[in-house]
N, C-alpha and C positions, 0 to 999 in steps of 0.2 A: 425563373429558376428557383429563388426563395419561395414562392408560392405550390410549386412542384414537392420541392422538398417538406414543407408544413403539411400540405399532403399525404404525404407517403407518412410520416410522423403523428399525423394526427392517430390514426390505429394503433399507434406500438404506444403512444406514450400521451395522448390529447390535445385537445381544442390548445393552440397557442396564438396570442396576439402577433402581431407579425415583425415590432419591434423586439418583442419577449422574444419570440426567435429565434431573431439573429442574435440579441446578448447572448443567448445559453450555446448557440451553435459557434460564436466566436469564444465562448470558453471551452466550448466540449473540442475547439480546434485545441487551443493550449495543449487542455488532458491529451490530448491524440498524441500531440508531441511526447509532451513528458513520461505519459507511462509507456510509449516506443520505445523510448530511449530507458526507461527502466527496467522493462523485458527483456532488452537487448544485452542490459550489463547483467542481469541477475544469472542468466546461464555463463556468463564470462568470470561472474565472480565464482561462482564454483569451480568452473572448470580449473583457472589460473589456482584461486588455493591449492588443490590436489594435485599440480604440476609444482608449484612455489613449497607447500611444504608436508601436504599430505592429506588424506580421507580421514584418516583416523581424527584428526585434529580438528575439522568441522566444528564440534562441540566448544572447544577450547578458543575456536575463532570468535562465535558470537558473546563469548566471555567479554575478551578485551572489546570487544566490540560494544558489548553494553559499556564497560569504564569508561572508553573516549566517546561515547554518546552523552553521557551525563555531562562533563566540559560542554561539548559542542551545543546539546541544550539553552545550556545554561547564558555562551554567548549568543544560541541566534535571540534567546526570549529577552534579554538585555538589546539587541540591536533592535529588536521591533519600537522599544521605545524612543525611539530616533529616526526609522527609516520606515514610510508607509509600506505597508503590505507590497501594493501593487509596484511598486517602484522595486523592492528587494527581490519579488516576485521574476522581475524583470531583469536584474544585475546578479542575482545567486547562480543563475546555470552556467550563462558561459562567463562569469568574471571569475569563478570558483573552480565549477565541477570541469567547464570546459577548459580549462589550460592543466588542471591537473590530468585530468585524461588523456589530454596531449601529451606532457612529460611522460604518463606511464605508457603508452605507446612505443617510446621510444625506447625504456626498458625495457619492456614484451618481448621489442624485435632483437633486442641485444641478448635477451636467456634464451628466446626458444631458436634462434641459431647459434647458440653454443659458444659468443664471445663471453658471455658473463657464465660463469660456473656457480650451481647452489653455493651457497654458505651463508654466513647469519645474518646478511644485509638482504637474500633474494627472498628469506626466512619474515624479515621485519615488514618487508613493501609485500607480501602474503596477505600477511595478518590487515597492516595498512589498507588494501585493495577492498577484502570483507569490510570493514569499518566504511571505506571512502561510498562504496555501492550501498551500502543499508543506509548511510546520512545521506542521501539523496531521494532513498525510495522513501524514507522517513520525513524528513524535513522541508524537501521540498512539496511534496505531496501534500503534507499537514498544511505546508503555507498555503497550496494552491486552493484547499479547501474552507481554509480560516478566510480567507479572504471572498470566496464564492458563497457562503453560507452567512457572511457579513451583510452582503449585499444582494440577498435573497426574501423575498418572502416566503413563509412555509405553505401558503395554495398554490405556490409560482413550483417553490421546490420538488412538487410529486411529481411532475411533468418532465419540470427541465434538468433535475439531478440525473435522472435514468438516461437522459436525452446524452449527456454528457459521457455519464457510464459507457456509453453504449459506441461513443467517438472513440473511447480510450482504450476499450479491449478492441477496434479495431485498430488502433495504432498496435497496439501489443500482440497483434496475428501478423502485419507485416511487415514491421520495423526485424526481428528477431529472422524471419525467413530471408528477409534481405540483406541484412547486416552483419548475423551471424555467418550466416551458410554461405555468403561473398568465397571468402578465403578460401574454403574447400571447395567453392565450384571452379575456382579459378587456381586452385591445385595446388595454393600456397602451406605452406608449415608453421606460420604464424600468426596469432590474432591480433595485431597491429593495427591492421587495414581498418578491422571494425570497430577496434579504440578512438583512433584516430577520425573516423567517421560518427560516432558519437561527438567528438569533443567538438567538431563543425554543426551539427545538431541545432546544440544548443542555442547558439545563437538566432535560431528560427523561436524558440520562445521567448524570448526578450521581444523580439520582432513582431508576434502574435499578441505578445501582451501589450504595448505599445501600441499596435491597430486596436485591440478588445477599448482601452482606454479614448482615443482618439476618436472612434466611430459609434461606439454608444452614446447617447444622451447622460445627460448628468445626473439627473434624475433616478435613473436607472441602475446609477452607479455609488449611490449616494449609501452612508450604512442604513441598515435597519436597526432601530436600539427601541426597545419595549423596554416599559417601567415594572416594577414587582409590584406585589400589593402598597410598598410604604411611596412609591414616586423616585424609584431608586434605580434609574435605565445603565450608571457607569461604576467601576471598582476602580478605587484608587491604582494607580501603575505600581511598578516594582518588578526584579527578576521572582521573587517568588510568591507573587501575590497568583499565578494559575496554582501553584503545587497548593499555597493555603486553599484556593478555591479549592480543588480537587480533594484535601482531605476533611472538608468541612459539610461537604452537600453530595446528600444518597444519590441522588442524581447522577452526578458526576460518577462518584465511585461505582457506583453499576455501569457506566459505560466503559469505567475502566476494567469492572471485573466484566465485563462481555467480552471484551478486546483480548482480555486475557488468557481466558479458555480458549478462546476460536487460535491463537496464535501458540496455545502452551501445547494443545492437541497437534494443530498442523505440523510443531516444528520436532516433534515427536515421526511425525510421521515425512516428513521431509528427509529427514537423516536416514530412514530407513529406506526412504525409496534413491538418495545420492551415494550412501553407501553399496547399495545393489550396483548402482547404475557406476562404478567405479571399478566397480572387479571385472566388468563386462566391457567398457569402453577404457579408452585414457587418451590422452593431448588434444587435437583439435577435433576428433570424435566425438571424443566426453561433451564438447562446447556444445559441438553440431547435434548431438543427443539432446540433451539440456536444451536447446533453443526451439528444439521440435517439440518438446513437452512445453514448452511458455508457450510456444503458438497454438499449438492443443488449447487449453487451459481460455486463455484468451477466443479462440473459436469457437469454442462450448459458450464461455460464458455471452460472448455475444450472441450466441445464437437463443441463448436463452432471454436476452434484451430484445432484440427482434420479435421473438413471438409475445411478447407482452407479460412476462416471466415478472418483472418489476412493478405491474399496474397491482399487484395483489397489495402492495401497501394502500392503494385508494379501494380496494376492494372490499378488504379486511380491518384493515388500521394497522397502523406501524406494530401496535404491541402483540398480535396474533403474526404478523411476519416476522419479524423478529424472535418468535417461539420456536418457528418451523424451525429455524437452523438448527439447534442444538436436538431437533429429534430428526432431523436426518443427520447429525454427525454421531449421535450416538447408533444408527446402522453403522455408519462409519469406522467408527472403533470397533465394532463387533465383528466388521470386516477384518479389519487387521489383525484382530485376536486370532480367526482364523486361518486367513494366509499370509503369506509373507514372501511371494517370488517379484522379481522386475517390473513384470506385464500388468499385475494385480495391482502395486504402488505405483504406479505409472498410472492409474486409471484412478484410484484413491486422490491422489495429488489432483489431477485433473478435477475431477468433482468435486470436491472439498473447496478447492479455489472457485470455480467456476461458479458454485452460490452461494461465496461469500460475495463474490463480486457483482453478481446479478440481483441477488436479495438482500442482503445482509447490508454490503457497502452502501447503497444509497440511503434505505431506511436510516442506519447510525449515522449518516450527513444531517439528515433531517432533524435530530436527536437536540444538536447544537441550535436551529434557529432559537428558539425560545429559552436561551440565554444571554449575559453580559457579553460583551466587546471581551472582556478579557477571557473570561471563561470559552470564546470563539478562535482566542488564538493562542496565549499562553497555554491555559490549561489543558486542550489540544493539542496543544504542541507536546504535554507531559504525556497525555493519555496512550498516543500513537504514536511516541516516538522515542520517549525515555519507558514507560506503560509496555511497548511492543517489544523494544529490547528485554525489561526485564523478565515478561514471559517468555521472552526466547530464552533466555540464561534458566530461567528455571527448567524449561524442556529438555536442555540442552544440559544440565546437572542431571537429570535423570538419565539422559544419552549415554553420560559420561559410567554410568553403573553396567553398559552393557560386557564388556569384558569381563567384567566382574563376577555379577549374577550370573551370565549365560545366556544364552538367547531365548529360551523359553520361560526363566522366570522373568527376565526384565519384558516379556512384550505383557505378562500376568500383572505386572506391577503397574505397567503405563496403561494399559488398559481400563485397571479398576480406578485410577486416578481419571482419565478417561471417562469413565461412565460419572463415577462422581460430581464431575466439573461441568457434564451435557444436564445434570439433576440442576444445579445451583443456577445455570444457565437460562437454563426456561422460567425458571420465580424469578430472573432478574428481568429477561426479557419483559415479561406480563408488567411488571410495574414500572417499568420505562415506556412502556408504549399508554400504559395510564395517565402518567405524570405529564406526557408531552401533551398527549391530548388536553386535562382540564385547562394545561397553560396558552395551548392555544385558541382554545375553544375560546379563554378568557382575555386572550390577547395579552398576556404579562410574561414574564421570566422566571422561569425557576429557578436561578443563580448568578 
């Protein structure tokens, strides 16, 4: 059956050892998991905000959402200096995410049948719920990656990253069709079921991580740590010795300004297409809409992994893939200057997502090999996850102007900011896909 499968893989994604393999395929199981279960909450968490406390508020969510991000940070990159990767890797979904999901379950089912009545407590577990779903898709995510790009090599990575990619947007086409749309085929008025079905989940990634650990070789599983030019492969520990990383090396700070644009653009564009999607649906509709569009999003993007959409980083080199994005998202914006109906941001979201996650996502995994341990998970941890909040907060300040301005100069406004940031994007691009190449060509680190 392994052999079938390496098969079918070799076309989409290359020649693999047959050990290599099964490591990337025992971790592209993890990703399956976790970004199912991420796809599944992300349309839950919109839908419940705009039942808990409204559309309009969107903006103002990812606000607090960046402030208890920063804390939460700040504790997980302190816990890493005490708890290996793979072990927290293994204890974070369900000792955390999985019992809170359960309690909030239990809330779900007490508001959306009408025991609990809004007021400033259904108001706070809102805002809460945004926050609880983005530290998941953030943090756990980052971890998953810090730890897979640890124990990676960068000729292993072009193969087995996409390999993986490619597990995860299938979880995130059937986790969402199945989880979500439960409730409404089964005629229920609550999303409970699929809370609660989430929070049992979890427990299959401890489980997956646990076999990935136990059935690998050690070998295999051991870090990668390259020296710089002086013989200098480790950075001292600390909670903020990534942020120093992060503001000391161009390196760094261009992945953080890539990450930024791609997410200040998207959540620009996100708000307009859940705002639409809000006057048109509402309660477990809104969900069932929203989960349609994740599974979308996700079957594009794999189908774009499928047909070998991803091999252009071996074709080209990371820093020409890496370009493409920002000149297909400035079509992107030039679309939305355009139009502005349901059907059209509904197709915008879709694409937009779809290759960052086919092209974009893997390539900037690859970004990280040929750096420090810390710089692999701390600084990582700042880039993608405190980095990703704060482009969302910025997007999401400019949101906050539509009322304001009016709908025609704030899309003039986001726009040319917009084209601006897809300008800066491509010169960052090109010299990140430079810097990776001499460092690996020379087998050292660049921070």
């Amino acid at each position: 059956m392994i052999r079938f499968l390496m098969a079918i893989c070799r076309f989409n994604f290359g020649k693999f050892e047959e050990k290599e393999f099964r490591k990337f395929f025992r971790m592209g199981s993890i990703f399956f998991v976790l970004i199912g279960i991420y796809w599944t909450m992300r349309p839950l968490k919109d839908s419940l905000f705009i039942q808990l406390v409204g559309k309009e508020y969107i903006p103002y969510a990812k606000t607090v959402s960046l402030i208890l991000m920063m804390v939460f940070v700040a504790v997980y990159t302190k816990i890493l200096d005490f708890i290996p990767k793979a072990k927290l890797l293994a204890l974070a979904p369900p000792v955390y995410f999985g019992s809170v999901m359960f309690l909030y379950s239990i809330f779900i089912w007490a508001f959306q049948n009408g025991t609990i009545e809004p007021n400033i407590l259904t108001v706070v577990l809102g805002y809460f719920w945004y926050f609880f779903v983005e530290s998941f898709g953030s943090v756990i995510i980052a971890l998953f990656w810090s730890f897979s790009t640890e124990i990676t090599k960068a000729e292993s990575a072009k193969q087995g990253f996409p390999l993986i990619y490619t597990l995860g947007q299938l979880g995130g086409v059937l986790f969402p069709l199945i989880f979500v749309k439960l409730p409404v085929g089964l005629g229920f008025g609550s999303n409970t079921l699929s809370i609660a079905t989430l929070a049992v989940l979890t427990l299959f990634v401890s489980l997956l991580v646990k076999h990935l650990i136990r059935k690998t070789p050690d070998d295999m599983l051991e870090p990668v740590v390259k020296s710089d030019s002086k013989g200098n492969g480790e950075e001292k520990t600390g909670f903020v010795e990534g942020l120093k990383l992060l503001f000391t090396h161009k390196y760094l700070l261009g992945m953080f300004a890539v990450n930024f644009f791609f997410e200040f653009i998207v959540t620009v564009f996100d708000f307009n297409f859940k705002y639409a999607a809000g006057e048109v649906y509402s309660g477990v509709e809104l969900t069932d809409y929203l989960a349609t569009y994740g599974s979308c999003v996700n079957i594009v993007s794999l189908a774009f992994l499928l047909l070998g959409v991803s091999n252009i980083t071996k074709k080209v080199g990371i820093g020409i893939a890496l370009a493409s994005v920002p000149v297909l998202f400035g079509m992107a914006v030039l679309g939305f200057l355009t139009f502005n109906e349901l059907t059209f941001l509904f197709i915008l979201m879709i694409g937009s997502k779809a290759v960052n996650y086919a092209v974009s996502g893997p390539a900037l995994k690859q970004l990280y090999i040929p750096t420090s341990k810390n710089a692999k998970s701390k600084s990582q941890a700042w880039i993608e996850t405190f980095g990703s909040r704060f482009s969302k907060e910025a997007g999401s300040c400019v949101n906050m102007l539509r009322p304001v301005l009016g709908t025609g100069t704030y899309r003039l406004l986001t726009s040319g900011l917009g084209f601006a940031f897809v300008g800066l994007w491509f010169v960052i691009a090109l010299f990140l896909g430079r810097t990776y190449k001499k460092a690996v060509d020379s087998d050292t680190i660049v921070c």
